[in-house]
C-alpha positions as CSV (number, residue, x, y, z in Angstrom):
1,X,-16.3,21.8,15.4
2,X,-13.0,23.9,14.5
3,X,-11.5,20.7,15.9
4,X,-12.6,19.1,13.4
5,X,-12.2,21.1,10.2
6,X,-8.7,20.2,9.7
7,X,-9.3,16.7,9.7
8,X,-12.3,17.0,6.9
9,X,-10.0,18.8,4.5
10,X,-8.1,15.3,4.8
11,X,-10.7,12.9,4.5
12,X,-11.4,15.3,1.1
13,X,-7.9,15.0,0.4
14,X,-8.4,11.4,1.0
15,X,-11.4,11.1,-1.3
16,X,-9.9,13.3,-4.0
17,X,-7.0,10.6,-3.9
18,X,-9.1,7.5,-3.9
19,X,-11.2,8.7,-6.8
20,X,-8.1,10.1,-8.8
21,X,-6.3,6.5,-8.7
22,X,-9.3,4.7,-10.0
23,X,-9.9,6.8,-12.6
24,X,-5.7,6.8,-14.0
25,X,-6.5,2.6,-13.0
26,X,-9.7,2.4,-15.3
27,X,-8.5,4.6,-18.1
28,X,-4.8,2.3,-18.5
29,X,-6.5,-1.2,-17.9
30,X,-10.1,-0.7,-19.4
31,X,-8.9,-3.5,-22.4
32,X,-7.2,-5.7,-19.9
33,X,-10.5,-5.8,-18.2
34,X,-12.6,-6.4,-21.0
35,X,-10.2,-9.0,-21.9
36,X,-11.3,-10.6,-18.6
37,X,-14.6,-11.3,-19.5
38,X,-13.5,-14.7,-21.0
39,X,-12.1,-16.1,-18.3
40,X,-14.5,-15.6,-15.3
41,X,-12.3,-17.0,-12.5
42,X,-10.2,-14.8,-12.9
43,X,-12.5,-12.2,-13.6
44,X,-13.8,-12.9,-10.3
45,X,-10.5,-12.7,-8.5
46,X,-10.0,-9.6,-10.1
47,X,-13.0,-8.4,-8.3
48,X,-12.6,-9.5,-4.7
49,X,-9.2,-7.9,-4.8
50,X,-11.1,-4.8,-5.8
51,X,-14.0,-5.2,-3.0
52,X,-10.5,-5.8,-0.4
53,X,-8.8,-2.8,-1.4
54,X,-11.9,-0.6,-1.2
55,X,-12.9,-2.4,1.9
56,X,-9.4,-1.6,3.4
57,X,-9.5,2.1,2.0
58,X,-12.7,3.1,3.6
59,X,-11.7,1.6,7.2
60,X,-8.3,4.1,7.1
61,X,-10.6,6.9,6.0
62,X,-12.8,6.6,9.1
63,X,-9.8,6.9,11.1
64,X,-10.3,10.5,10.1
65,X,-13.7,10.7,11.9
66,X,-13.2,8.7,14.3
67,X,-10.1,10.9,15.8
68,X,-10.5,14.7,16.8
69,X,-8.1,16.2,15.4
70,X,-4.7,15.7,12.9
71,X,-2.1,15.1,15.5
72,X,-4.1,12.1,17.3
73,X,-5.2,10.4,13.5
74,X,-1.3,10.7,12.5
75,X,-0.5,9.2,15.9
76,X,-3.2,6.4,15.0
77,X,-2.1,5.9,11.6
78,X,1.5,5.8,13.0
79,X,0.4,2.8,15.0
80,X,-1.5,1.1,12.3
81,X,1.4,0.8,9.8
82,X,3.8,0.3,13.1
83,X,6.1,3.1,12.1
84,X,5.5,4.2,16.1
């Protein structure tokens, strides 16, 4: 488990992140998106680009429990954005 302690205080990292971006993204658009409301198409697009980039933010955070330790998920994330 000590293994692994490293890579939780990222995935909290991680988190913290995530939930500190949609926050500063609700507060500076919150009348843009109730501007939205009258045109429901693209209210709707609006939306599955939201459920994408969740979607897509959730799959690189299980690298972090997927990997045991920091080294190996850097290597991995290395791969995925094909910096290696």
């Amino acid at each position: 488990m000590a293994r692994r302690h490293g890579a939780i205080r990222a995935v909290g990292g991680v988190a913290a992140a995530g939930l500190t971006a949609h926050k500063l993204w609700s507060d500076r658009t919150r009348k843009w998106q109730r501007a939205l409301k009258a045109t429901p198409r693209r209210a709707q697009g609006w939306r599955m680009v939201g459920v994408l980039l969740t979607f897509h933010f959730v799959l690189i955070g299980w690298v972090w429990f997927a990997l045991p330790d920091l080294p190996t998920a850097a290597r991995a994330f290395a791969g995925l954005f094909g910096v290696w």
